[in-house]
C-alpha positions, -999 to 999 in steps of 0.1 A, spaced: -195 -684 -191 -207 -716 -205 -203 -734 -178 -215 -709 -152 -246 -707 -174 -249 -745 -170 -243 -749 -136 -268 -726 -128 -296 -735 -147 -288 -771 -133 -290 -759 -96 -326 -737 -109 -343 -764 -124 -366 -776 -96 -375 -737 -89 -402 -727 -108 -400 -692 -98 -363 -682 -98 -351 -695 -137 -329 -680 -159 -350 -660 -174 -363 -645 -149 -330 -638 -133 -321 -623 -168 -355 -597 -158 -335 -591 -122 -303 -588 -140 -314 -560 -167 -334 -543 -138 -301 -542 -118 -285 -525 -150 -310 -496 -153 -314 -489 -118 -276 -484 -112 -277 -469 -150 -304 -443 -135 -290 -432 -103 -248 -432 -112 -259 -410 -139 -287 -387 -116 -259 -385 -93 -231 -370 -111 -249 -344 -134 -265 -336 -104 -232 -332 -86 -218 -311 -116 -249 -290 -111 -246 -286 -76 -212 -273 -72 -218 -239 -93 -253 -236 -72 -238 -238 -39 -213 -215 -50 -243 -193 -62 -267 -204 -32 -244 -186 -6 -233 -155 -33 -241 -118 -14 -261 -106 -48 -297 -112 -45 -309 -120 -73 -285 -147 -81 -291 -164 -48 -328 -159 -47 -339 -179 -76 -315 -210 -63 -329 -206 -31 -368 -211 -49 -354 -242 -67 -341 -256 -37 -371 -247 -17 -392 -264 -45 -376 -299 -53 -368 -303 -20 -401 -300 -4 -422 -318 -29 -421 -356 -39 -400 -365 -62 -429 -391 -77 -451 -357 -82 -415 -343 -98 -412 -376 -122 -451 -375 -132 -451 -337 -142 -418 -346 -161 -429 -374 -179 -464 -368 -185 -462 -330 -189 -435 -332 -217 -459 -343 -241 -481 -306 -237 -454 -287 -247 -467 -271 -280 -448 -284 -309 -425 -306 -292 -433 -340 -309 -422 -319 -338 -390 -315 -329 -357 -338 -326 -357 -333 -288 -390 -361 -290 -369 -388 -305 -350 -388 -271 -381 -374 -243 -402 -404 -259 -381 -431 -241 -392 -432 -198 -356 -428 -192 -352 -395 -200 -375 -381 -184 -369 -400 -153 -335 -388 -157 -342 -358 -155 -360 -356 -127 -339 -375 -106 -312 -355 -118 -330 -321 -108 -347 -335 -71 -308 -346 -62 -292 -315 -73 -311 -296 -54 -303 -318 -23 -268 -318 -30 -267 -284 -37 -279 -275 6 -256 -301 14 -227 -285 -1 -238 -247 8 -236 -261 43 -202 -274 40 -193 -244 23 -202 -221 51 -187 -241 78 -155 -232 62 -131 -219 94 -124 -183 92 -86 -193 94 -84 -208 63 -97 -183 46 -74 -155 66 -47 -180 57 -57 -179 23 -59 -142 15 -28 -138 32 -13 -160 5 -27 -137 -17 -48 -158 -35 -78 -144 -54 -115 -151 -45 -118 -179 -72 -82 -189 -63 -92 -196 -28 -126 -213 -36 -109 -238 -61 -78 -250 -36 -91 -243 -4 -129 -236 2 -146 -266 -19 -120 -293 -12 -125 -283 24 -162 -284 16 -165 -319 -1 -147 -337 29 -169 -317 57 -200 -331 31 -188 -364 27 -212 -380 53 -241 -363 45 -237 -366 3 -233 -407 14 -267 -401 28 -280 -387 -5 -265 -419 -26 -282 -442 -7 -314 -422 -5 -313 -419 -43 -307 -453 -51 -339 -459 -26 -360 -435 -46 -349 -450 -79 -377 -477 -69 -404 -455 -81 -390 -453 -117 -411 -483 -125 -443 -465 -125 -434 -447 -155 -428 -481 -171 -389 -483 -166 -378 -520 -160 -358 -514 -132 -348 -533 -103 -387 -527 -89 -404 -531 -123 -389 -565 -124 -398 -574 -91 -433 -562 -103 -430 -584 -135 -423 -614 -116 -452 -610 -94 -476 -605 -122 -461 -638 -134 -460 -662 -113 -486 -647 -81 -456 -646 -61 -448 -618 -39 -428 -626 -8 -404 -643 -35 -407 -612 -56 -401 -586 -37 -380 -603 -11 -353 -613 -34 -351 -575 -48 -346 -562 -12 -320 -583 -8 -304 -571 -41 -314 -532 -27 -295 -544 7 -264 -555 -11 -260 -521 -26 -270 -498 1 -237 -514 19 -216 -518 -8 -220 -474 -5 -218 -476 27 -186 -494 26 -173 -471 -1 -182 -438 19 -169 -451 55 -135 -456 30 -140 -420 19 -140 -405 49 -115 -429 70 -90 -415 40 -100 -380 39 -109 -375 69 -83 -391 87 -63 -355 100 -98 -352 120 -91 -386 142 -73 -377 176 -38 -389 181 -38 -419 199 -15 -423 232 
């Protein structure tokens, strides 16, 4: 490590812009941005299974209100989302009181939170969709099995479901890890806020910013890569025989 640490700083010296340290800003920015969206991501895949369940169920007044939170975080920005989250924690009466403050101080939280709710509520249409595209014969096949209506949704309805999603929920990654950009402005040194850091510094923003796209590129199709895998595996029994 040593040595890489040498090497590098050798190759950097005549580069006033790009130094260690300020590869150390892009490198800590890189860790909270994927930090920030892996974690959005999977609560708000946890979330959205039960809701998509509950988004298609024939009682009202359980789908209903998943329908309005749906409705909601999906049409309005998620930067209006992450400043009424961040901003409006603090006018909850007697909140700073409590031990929930210690952790809703910190920006991350909050953004968290928000990026947790806006893609759960993405995720959750996505996988509704799926889940109503399921063919009629496998659930005929199913029931003839005699399997039970929970039975049947665990083996057969939303492992059906996640593969017809698959494309779509690849979509919603990348989109996320887009919309992660905006965490900055609630003071968050992600990949963006060091970009913005580095700009303030040194008056340079071509080099700035240019050099974070390029990180931003590198990760949009490293999950492209990983989803195109996803689906040539899982979806392979969809390909037509060849010859």
């Amino acid at each position: 490590m040593e040595a890489l640490i040498t090497w590098l700083d050798s190759r950097l010296a005549d580069n006033s812009i790009f130094t260690l340290q300020t590869l150390s800003y892009y490198g800590e920015g890189l860790v909270t941005t994927v930090q920030l969206v892996f974690l959005s991501l999977v609560l708000g895949l946890v979330a959205a299974v039960p809701l998509a369940i509950g988004r298609g169920a024939k009682r009202r007044w359980v789908r209903l209100p998943i329908f309005l939170y749906c409705y909601v975080f999906r049409g309005t920005p998620l930067l209006v989302q992450l400043y009424l989250i961040y901003y409006g924690v603090v006018f909850v009466e007697g909140i700073q009181e409590t031990w929930l403050w210690v952790i809703l101080e910190k920006p991350f939280v909050p953004a968290l939170i928000a990026f947790t709710l806006n893609t759960a509520a993405y995720t959750t249409e996505i996988f509704h969709g799926a889940i109503k595209a399921t063919a009629k014969g496998e659930i005929e096949a199913a029931r003839a099995y005699g399997m039970s209506q929970r039975l049947m949704m665990r083996r057969i309805i939303i492992p059906s479901a996640f593969r017809r999603a698959l494309p779509a929920y690849g979509n919603e990654v990348i989109f996320m890890l887009h919309a992660s950009a905006i965490a900055s402005v609630v003071t968050i040194m992600d990949l963006t806020g060091a970009a913005r850091f580095v700009y303030a510094r040194f008056y340079a923003p071509f080099e700035a910013f240019l050099f974070v796209a390029a990180i931003y590129l590198c990760l949009t199709f490293a999950i492209l890569y990983l989803f195109r895998y996803l689906e040539k595996r899982l979806l392979a029994h969809l390909k037509p025989a060849s010859g």
